[in-house]
N, C-alpha and C positions, 0 to 999 in steps of 0.2 A: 063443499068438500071435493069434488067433482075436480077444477080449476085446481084447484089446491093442491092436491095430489097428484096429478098429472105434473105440474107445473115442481113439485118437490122434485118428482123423478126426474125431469130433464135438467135442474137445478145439480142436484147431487150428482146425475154421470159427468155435466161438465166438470163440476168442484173435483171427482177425482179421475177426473181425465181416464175416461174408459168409453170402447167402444160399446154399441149392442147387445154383442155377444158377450162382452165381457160381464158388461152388468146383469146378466142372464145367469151366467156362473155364480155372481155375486149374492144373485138373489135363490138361490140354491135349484137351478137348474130350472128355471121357469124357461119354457119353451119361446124362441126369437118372436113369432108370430104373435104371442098373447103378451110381451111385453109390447111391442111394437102396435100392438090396441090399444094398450093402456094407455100409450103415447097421445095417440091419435085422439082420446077421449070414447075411444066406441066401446070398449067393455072394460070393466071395471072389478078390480076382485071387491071381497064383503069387506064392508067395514074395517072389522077388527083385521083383516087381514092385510088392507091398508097401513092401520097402525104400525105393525109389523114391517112391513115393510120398509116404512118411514125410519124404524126405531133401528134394522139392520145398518141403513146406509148414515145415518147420522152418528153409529158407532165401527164405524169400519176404514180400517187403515187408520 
């Protein structure tokens, strides 16, 4: 899931063509530094919270 997610997120900021910070706003205000973990693979939110995340950017714009 790890790979998966990470790899979704960088997927989906290219697909809508948004910077860092934008996808930050996107993702309702998640702070530059913990998306940019996420990226990296070094921290990870829960699960379900994953999902969510997934389920904002696969319906937005």
């Amino acid at each position: 899931m790890i790979i998966n997610f990470v790899e979704e997120l960088k997927n989906a900021q290219l697909r809508l063509n948004l910077t860092q910070v934008k996808m930050c706003e996107v993702l309702y205000g998640v702070p530059l530094r913990t998306y940019q973990s996420w990226l990296l693979g070094e921290k990870l939110p829960p699960i379900y919270y994953q999902h969510l995340i997934l389920y904002r950017l696969s319906n937005c714009f």
